[in-house]
PAVEX-960742 format. One record per residue (C-alpha): residue in one letter; x, y, z. Coordinates in steps of 0.2 Angstrom, whole numbers, plus 5000, padded with zeros to 4 digits. Layout:
REM residues N
[atom A, [X, Y, Z]];
...
***
This chain:
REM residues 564
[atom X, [5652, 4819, 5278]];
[atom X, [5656, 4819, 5261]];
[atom X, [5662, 4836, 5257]];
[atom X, [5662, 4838, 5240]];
[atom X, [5645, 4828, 5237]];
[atom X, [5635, 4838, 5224]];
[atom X, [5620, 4828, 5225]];
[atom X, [5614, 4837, 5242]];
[atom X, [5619, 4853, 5233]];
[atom X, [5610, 4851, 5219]];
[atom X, [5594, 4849, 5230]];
[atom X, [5596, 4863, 5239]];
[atom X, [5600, 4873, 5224]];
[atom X, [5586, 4866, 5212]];
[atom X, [5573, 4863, 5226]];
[atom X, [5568, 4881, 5225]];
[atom X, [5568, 4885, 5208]];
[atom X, [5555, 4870, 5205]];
[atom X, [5545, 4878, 5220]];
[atom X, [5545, 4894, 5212]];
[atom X, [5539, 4887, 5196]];
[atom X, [5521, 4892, 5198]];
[atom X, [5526, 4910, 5205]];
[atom X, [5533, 4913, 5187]];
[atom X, [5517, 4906, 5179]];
[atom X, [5508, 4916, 5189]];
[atom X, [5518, 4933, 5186]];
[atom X, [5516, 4930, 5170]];
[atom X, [5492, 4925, 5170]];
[atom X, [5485, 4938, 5182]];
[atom X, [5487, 4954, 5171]];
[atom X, [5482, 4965, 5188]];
[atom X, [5498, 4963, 5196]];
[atom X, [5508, 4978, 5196]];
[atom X, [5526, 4976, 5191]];
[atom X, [5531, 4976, 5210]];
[atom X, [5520, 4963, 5214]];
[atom X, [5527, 4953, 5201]];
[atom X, [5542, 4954, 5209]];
[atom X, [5540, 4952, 5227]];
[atom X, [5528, 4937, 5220]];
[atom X, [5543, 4928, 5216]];
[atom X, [5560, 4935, 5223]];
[atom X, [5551, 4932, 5242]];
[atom X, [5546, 4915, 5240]];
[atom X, [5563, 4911, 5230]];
[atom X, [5574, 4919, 5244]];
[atom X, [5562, 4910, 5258]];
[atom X, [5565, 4892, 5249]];
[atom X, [5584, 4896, 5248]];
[atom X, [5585, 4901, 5265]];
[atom X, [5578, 4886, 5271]];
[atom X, [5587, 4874, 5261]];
[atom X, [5603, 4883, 5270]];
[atom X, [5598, 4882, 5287]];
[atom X, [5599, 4865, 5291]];
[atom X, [5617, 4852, 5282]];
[atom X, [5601, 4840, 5281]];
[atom X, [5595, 4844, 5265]];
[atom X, [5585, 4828, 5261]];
[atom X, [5575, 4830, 5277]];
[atom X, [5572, 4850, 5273]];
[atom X, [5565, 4844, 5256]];
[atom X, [5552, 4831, 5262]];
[atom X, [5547, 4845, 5275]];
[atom X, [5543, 4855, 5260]];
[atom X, [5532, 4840, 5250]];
[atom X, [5516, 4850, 5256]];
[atom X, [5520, 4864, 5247]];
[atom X, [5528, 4852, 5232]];
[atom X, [5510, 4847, 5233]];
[atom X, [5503, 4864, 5232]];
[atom X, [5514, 4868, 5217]];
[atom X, [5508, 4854, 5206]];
[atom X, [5488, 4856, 5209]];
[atom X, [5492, 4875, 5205]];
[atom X, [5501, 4869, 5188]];
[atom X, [5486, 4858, 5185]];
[atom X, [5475, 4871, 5190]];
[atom X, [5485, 4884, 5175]];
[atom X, [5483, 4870, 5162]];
[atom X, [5467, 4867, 5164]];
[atom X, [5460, 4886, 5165]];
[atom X, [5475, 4898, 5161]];
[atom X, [5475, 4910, 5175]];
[atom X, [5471, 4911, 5193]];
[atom X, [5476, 4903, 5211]];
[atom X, [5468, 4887, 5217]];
[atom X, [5452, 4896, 5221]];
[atom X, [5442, 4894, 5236]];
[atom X, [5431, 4885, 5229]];
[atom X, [5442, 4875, 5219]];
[atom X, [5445, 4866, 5237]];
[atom X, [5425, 4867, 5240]];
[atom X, [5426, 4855, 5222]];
[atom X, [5435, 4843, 5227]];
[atom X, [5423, 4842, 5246]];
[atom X, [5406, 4841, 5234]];
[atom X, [5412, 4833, 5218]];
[atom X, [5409, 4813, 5217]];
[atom X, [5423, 4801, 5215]];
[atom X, [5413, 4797, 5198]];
[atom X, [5415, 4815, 5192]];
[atom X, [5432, 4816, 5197]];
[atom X, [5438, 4801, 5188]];
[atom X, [5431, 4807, 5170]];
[atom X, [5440, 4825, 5172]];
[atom X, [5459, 4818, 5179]];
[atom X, [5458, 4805, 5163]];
[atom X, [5459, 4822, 5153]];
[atom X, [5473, 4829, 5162]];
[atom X, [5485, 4815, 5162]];
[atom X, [5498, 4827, 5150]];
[atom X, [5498, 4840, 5166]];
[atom X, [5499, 4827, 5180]];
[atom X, [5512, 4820, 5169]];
[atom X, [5523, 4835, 5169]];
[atom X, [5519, 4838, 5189]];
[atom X, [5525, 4821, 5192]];
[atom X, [5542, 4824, 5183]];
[atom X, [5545, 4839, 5190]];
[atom X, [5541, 4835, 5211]];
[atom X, [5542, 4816, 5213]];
[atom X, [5562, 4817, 5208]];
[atom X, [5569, 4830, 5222]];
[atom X, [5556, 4818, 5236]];
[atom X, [5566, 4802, 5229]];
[atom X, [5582, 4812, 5230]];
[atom X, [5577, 4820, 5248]];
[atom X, [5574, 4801, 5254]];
[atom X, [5588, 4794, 5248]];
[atom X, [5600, 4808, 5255]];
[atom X, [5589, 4804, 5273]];
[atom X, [5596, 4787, 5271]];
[atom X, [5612, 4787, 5266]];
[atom X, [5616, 4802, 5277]];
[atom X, [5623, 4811, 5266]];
[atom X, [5623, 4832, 5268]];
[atom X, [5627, 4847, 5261]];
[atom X, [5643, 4858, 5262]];
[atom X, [5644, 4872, 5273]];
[atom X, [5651, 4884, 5259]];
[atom X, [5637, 4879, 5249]];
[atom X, [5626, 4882, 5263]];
[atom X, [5633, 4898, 5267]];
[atom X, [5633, 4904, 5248]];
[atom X, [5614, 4899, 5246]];
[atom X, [5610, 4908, 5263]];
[atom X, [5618, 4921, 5255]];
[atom X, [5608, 4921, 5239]];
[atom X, [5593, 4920, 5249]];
[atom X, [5595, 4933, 5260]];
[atom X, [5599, 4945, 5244]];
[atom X, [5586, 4938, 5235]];
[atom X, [5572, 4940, 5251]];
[atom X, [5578, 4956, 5254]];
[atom X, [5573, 4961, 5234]];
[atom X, [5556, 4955, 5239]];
[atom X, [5552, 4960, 5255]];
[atom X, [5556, 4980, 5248]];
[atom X, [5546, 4975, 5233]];
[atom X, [5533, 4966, 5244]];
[atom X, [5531, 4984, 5254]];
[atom X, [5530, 4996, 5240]];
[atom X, [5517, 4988, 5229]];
[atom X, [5509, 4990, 5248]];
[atom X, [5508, 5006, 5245]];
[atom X, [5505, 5008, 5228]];
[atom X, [5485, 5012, 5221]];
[atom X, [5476, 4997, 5223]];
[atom X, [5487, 4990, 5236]];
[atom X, [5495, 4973, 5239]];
[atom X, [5484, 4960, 5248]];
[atom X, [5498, 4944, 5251]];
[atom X, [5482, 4933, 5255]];
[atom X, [5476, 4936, 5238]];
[atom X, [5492, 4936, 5227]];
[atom X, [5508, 4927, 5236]];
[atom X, [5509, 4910, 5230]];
[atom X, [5509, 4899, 5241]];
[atom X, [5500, 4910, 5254]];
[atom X, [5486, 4915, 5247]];
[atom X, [5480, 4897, 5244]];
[atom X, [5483, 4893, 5262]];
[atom X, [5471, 4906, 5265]];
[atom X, [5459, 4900, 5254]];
[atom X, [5462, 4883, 5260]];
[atom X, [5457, 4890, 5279]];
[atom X, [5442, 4897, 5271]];
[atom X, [5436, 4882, 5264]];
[atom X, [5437, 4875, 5280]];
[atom X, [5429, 4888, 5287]];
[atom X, [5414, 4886, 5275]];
[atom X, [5413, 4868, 5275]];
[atom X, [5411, 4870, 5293]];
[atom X, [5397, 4884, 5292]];
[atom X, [5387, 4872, 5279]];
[atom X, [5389, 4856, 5295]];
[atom X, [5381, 4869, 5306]];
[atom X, [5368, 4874, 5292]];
[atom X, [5351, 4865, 5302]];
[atom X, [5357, 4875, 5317]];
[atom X, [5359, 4892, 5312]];
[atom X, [5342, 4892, 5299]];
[atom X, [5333, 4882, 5313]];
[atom X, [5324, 4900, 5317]];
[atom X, [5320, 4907, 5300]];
[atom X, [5304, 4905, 5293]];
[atom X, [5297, 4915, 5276]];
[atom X, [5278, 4919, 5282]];
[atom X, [5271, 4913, 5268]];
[atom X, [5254, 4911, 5261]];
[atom X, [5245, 4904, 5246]];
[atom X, [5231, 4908, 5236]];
[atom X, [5217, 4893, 5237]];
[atom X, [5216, 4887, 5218]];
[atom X, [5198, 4877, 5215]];
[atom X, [5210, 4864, 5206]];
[atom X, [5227, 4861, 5216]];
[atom X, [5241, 4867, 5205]];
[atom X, [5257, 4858, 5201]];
[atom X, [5275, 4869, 5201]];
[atom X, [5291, 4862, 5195]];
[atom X, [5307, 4866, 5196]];
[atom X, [5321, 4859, 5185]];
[atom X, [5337, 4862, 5189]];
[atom X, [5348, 4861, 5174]];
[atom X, [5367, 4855, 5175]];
[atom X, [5381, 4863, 5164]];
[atom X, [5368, 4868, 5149]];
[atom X, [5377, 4883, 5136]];
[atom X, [5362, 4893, 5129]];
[atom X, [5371, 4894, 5113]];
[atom X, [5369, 4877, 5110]];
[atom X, [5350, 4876, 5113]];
[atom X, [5341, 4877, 5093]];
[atom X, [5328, 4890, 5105]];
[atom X, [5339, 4903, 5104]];
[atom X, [5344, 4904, 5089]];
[atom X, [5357, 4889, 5090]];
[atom X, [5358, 4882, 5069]];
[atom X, [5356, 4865, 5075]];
[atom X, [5341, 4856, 5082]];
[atom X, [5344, 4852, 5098]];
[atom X, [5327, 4856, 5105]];
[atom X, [5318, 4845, 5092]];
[atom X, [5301, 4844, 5104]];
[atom X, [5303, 4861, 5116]];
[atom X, [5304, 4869, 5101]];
[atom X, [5286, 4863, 5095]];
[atom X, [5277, 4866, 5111]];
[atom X, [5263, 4876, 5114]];
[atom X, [5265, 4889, 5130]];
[atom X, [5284, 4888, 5133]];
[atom X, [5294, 4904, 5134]];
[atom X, [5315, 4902, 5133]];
[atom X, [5324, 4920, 5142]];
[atom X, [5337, 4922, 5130]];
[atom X, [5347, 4933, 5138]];
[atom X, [5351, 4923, 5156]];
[atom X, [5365, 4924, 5165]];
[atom X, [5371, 4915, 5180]];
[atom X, [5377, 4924, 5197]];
[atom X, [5389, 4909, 5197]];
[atom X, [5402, 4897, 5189]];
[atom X, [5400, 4882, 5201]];
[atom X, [5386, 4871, 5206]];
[atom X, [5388, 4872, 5226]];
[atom X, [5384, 4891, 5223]];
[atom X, [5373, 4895, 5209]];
[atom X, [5358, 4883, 5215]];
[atom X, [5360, 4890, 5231]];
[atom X, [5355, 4907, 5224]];
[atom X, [5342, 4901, 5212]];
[atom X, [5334, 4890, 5228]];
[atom X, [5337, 4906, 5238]];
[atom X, [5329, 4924, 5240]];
[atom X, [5347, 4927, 5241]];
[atom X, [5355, 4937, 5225]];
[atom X, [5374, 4940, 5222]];
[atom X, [5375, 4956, 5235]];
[atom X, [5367, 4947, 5250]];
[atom X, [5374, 4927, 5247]];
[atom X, [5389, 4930, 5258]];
[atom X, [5387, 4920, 5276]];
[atom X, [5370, 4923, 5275]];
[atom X, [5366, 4909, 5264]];
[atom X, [5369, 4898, 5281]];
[atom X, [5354, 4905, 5291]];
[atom X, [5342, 4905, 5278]];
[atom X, [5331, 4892, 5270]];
[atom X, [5324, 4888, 5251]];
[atom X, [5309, 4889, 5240]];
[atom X, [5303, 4872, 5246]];
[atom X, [5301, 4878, 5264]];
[atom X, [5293, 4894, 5257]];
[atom X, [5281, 4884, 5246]];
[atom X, [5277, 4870, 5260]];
[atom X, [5274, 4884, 5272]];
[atom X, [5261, 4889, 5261]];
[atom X, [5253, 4870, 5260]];
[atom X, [5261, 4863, 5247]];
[atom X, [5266, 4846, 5247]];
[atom X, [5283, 4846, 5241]];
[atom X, [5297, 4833, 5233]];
[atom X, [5316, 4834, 5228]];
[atom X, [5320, 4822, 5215]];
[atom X, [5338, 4823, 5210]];
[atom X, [5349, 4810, 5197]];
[atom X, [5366, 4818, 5208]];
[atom X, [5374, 4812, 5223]];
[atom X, [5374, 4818, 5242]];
[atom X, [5389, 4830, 5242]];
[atom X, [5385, 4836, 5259]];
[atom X, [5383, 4855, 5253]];
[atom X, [5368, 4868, 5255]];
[atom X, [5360, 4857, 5239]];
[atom X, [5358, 4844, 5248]];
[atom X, [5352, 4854, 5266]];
[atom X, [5341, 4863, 5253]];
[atom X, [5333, 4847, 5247]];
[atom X, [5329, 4839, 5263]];
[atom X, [5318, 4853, 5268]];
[atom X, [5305, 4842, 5256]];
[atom X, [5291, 4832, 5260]];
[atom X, [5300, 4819, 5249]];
[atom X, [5316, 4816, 5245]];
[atom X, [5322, 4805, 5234]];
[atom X, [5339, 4802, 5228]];
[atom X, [5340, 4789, 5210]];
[atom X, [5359, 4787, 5213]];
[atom X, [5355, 4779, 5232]];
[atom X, [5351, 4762, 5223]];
[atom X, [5371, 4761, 5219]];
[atom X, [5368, 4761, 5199]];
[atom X, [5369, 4777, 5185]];
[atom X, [5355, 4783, 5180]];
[atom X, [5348, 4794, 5164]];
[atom X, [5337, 4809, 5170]];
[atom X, [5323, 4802, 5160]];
[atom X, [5321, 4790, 5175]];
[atom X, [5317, 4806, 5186]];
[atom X, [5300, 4810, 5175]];
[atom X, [5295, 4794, 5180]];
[atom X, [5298, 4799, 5200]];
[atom X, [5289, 4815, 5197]];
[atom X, [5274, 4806, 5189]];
[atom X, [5271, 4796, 5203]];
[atom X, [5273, 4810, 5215]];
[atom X, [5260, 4820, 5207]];
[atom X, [5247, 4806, 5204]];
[atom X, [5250, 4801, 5224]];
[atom X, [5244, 4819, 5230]];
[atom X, [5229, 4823, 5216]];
[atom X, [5219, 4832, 5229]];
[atom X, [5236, 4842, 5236]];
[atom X, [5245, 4857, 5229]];
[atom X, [5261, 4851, 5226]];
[atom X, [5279, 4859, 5221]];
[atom X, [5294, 4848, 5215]];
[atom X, [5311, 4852, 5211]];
[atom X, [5322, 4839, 5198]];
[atom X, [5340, 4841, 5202]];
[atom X, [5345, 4834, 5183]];
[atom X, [5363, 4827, 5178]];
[atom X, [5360, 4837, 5165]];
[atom X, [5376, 4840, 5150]];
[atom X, [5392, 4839, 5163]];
[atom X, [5407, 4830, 5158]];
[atom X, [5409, 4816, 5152]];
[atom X, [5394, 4823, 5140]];
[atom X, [5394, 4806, 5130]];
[atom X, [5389, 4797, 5147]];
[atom X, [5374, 4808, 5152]];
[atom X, [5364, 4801, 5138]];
[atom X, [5358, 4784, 5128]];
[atom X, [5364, 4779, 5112]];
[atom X, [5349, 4783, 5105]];
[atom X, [5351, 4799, 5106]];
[atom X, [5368, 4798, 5096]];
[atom X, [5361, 4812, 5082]];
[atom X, [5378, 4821, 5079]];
[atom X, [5393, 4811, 5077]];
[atom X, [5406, 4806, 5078]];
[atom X, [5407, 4806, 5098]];
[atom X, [5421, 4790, 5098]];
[atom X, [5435, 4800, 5108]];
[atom X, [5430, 4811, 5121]];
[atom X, [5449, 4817, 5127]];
[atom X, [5449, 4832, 5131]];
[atom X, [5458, 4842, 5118]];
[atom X, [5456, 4858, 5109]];
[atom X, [5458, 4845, 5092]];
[atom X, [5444, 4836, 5098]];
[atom X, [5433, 4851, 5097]];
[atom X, [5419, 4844, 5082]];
[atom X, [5418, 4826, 5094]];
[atom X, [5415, 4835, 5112]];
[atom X, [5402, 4847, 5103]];
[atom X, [5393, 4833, 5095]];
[atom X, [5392, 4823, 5110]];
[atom X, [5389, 4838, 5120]];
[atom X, [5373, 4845, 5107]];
[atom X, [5367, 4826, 5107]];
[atom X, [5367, 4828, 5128]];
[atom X, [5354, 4844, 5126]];
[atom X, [5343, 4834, 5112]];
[atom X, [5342, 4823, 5127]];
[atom X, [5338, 4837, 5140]];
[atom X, [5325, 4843, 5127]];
[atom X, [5315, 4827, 5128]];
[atom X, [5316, 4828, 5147]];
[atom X, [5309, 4842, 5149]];
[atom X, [5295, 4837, 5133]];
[atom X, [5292, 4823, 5144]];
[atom X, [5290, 4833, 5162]];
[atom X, [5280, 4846, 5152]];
[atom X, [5267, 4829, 5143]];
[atom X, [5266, 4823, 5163]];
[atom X, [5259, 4839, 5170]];
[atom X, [5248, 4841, 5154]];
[atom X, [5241, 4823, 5155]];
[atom X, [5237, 4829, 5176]];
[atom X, [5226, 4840, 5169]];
[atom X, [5228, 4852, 5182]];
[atom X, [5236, 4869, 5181]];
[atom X, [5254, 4864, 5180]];
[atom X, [5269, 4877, 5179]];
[atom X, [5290, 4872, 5173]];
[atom X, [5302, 4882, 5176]];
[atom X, [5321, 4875, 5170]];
[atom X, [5338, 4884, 5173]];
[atom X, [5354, 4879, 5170]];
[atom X, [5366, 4881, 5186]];
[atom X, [5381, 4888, 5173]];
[atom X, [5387, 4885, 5156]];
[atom X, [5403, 4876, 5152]];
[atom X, [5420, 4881, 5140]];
[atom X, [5424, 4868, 5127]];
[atom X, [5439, 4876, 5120]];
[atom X, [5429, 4890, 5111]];
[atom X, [5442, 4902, 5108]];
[atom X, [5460, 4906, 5109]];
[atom X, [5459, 4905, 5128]];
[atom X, [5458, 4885, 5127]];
[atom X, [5448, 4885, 5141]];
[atom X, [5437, 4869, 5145]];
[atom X, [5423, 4863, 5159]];
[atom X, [5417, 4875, 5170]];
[atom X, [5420, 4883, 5191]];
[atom X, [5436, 4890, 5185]];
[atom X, [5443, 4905, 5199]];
[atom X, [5437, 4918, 5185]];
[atom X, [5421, 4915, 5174]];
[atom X, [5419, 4915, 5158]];
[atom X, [5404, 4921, 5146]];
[atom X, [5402, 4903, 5140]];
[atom X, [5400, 4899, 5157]];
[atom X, [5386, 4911, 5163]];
[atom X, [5375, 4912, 5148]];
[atom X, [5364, 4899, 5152]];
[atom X, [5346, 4893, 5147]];
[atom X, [5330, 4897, 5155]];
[atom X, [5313, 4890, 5147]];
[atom X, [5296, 4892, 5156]];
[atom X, [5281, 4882, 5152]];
[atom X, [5264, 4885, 5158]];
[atom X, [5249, 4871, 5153]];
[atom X, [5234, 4875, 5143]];
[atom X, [5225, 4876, 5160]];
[atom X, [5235, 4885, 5171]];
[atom X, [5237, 4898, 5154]];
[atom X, [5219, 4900, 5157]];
[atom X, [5219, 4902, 5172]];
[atom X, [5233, 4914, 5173]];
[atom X, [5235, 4922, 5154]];
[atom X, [5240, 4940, 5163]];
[atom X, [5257, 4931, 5170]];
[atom X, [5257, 4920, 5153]];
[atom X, [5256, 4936, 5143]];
[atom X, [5271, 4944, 5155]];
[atom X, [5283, 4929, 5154]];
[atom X, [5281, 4933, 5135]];
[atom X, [5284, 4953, 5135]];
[atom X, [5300, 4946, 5146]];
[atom X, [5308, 4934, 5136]];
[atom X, [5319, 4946, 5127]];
[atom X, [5323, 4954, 5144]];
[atom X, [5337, 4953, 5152]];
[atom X, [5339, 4940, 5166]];
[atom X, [5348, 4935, 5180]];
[atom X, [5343, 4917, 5181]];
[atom X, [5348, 4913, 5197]];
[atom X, [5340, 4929, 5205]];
[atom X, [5323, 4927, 5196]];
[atom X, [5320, 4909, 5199]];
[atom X, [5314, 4912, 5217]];
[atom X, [5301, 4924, 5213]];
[atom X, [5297, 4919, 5196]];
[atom X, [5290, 4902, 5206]];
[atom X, [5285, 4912, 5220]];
[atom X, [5273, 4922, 5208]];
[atom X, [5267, 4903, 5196]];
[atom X, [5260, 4894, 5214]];
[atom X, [5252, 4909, 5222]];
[atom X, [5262, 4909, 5234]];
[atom X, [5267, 4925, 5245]];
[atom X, [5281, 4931, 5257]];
[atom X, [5287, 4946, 5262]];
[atom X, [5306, 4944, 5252]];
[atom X, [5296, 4942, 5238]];
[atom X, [5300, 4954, 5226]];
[atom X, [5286, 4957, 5210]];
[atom X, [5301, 4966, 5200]];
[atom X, [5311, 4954, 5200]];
[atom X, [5299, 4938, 5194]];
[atom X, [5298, 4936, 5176]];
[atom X, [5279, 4933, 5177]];
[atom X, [5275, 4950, 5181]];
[atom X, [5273, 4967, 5169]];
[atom X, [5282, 4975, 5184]];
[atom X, [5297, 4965, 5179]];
[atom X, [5316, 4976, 5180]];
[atom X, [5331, 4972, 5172]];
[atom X, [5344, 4966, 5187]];
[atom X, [5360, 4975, 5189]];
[atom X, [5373, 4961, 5184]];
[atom X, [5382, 4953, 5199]];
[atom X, [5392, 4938, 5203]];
[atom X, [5398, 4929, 5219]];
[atom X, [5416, 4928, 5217]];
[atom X, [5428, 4916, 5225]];
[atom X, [5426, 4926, 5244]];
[atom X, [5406, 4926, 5241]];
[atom X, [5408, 4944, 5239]];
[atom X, [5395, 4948, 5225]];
[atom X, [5403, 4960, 5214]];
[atom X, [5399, 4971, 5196]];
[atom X, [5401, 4955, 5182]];
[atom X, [5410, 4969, 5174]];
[atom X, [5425, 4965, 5189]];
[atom X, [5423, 4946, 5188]];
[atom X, [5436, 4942, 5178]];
[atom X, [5428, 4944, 5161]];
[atom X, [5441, 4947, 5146]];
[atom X, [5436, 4952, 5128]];
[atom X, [5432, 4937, 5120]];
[atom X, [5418, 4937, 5135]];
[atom X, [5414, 4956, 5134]];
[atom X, [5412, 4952, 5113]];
[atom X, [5401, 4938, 5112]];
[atom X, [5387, 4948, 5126]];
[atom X, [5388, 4962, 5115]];
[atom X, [5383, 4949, 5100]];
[atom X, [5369, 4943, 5111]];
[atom X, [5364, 4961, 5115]];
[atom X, [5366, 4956, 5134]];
[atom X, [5369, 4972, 5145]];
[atom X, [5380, 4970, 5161]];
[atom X, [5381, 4990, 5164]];
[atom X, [5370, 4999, 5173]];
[atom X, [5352, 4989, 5174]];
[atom X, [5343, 4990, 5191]];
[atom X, [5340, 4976, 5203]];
***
């Protein structure tokens, strides 16, 4: 052994002051950390690391043992960069399980500055720990003893400061705020949900909704659009100062729900809910063992389709949509496709079945990231959109390409609207946005959307129903509700269920008249959110910070104490 090499000393001494980098950060983000917690967050872990390094001369080895957690600090610096706060959420895991290698691809080409920094920072000390395994070479053993030392004093300073914020008001829950354990739980609890969704067909085998529908002399026609990543801010019906809802805005029985908010920040959740009977306080496991609005509306003779421009993913969504009479997925034929392409899908379906009642649900690509790709050149009305990095002084280009992306949606949904109108039979649409997205709107920096806490930008979403010069006659009382509701407030992810429930007639025993915007009976929800353990909670405790408490204020949205 070489006793005075410094290079097996340095590892062991450095090592854990890179592993407690995210610690720090963390300390100094989640602003409900009492002081004690702060300091057991990163005096435990330090001492831990250091004690480690010291037990064994083989540094280099100890150091490769520790590339898993090497690996864990650098997607939670990432994960800091990209939101500012938070631990890898459960769902951050549940992302990367759903999300396409396509989707994927766009967001890392925008973090290439943080993967950058991550790379400088862990790839060094695994080089170093291979090249000390090779060349044999270890550390000291005063060194070793002087870091066990360190450790033990430094462990000991967190393990009493771990056991009083214990006891403090509030407590101390290490599966919730000790880095790295607490996204080793969450990591567990992915897995445990992702194995909860392969079992999905087996545990909602038995449930059935009871439904039944009215018999209408002409069969009626209810869609469902399911929106992607839309901000309500930006759509020119409410109130937005640019057009970007050039046709919707002209068109005779529509009705847009200003004040909408998801229950949910992420896709694998929030069309669950709106798909669902289920609202924020009842999502939890039991979204596993129950089935969606198509099963409701087949069991009440409908023939139904699922029509979506996304990929499999494997999740509830894609459970959800096989419940259908049709499914039909544009993406299975290898190519991208614009969601124009899925009117065409839904026109055939309905002139296939002109003697059925039929319900159909468009799963849309909608405004997500890259926003320049999710629409035709055509469509290029605000620019310049060259240079979609993203960056807070790219802020005019992303919002031009991102308002051109819901000019597009707004002709979708024209064109949806001019097929059912051209059926000439009493035709229903109802579209909802899954959640909104950031794009760096204010000192936060804070960009894309499914971040571990929501924002207001990413809740406010848009909700527009259209009803057909027939069905209208048919049906002006609901009309005439939907319109005495549109300044109401709304959980949009709640509501969708009924609100279709109540457009095709059709009825079950979860169906709730109070909460379906068609109906004078219509109540005000309290506002809830599924957080990251599905626990639905006030929106007032989701995280929320005053930029977001500000800008519902300005919209007159009420998140106190409205009923359900």
């Amino acid at each position: 052994m070489k006793t005075h090499d410094r290079l097996p000393a340095a590892l062991m001494w450095v090592l854990p002051v890179l592993l407690i980098i995210p610690n720090v950060a963390l300390d100094i983000t989640e602003q409900y950390y009492s002081v004690a917690a702060r300091i057991a967050n990163v005096a435990l872990p330090a001492g831990i690391y250091l004690l480690l390094m010291a037990w064994s001369r083989k540094a280099g080895r100890t150091a490769l043992f520790l590339i898993p957690v090497m690996v864990l600090c650098a997607f939670q610096i990432v994960l800091l960069y990209l939101y500012g706060e938070s631990i890898i959420a459960i769902d951050m895991f549940l992302n990367v399980v759903t999300t396409n290698a396509h989707e994927a691809g766009e967001l890392l080409r925008n973090l290439g500055e943080a993967i950058a920094v991550v790379c400088l920072l862990y790839l060094p000390p695994i080089v170093v720990g291979i090249v000390l395994c090779a060349r044999k070479r270890y550390t000291d053993h005063g060194e070793r003893k002087a870091a066990a030392m360190a450790g033990g004093a430094m462990g000991g300073v967190g393990l009493v400061a771990f056991i009083a914020a214990f006891f403090m008001p509030g407590g101390y829950k290490a599966e919730r705020e000790l880095f790295p354990v607490n996204v080793c739980y969450n990591m567990g609890v992915a897995a445990y949900r992702t194995e909860q969704s392969v079992k999905y067909y087996e545990s909602s085998a038995a449930f059935h909704f009871g439904t039944t529908a009215v018999a209408d002399s002409v069969p009626p026609v209810v869609v469902l659009v399911v929106g992607e990543t839309s901000r309500a801010d930006n759509w020119q019906l409410n109130g937005y100062e640019r057009e970007t809802n050039p046709r919707l805005s002209r068109r005779e029985g529509l009705v847009s729900f200003g004040k909408a908010l998801s229950e949910s920040n992420t896709t694998h959740k929030s069309v669950p809910l709106m798909l669902s009977h289920l609202g924020a306080g009842m999502f939890g496991d039991s979204i596993y063992s129950v089935k969606s609005v198509i099963s409701a509306f087949g069991e009440g003779g409908y023939r139904t389709a699922w029509l979506s421009n996304q990929q499999h993913n494997g999740s509830l969504i894609d459970f959800f949509g096989n419940e259908a009479d049709v499914v039909d997925f544009l993406v299975d034929d290898g190519h991208d496709h614009h969601d124009m392409e899925l009117v065409g899908a839904l026109s055939e379906f309905v002139r296939d079945n002109a003697d059925r009642p039929l319900f159909a649900v468009l799963h849309t690509y909608g405004s997500h990231f890259n926003y320049k790709e999710r629409y035709p050149e055509d469509f290029d009305f605000f620019e310049p959109v060259s240079d979609m990095q993203a960056d807070k002084s790219n802020w005019s280009q992303l919002i031009n390409a991102y308002d051109n992306s819901i000019v597009y949606v707004d002709a979708v949904l024209d064109s949806i609207a001019g097929v059912l109108e051209l059926s000439g039979r009493p035709a229903s649409m109802l579209y909802l946005a899954d959640h909104g997205e950031d794009i760096f709107d204010d000192g936060r920096n804070r960009f894309l959307h499914a971040s571990p806490t929501p924002t207001y930008w990413q809740l406010h979403v848009p909700m527009v129903l259209w009803m057909s010069p027939e069905y209208i006659s048919e049906h002006p009382d609901r009309y005439a509700a939907a319109r005495s509701n549109a300044d109401r407030d709304v959980s949009s992810s709640h509501s969708a269920f009924h609100t279709l429930m109540s457009l095709g007639d059709v009825s079950a025993g979860v169906y709730e008249p109070s909460s379906s915007l068609t109906d004078y009976g219509y109540e005000a929800p309290l506002r809830m959110y599924v957080n990251d353990y599905n626990e639905g909670v006030a929106l007032s405790r989701a995280g929320l910070r005053t930029p977001d408490f500000e800008c519902l204020a300005k919209r007159g949205i009420d998140i106190g104490t409205a009923r359900r």
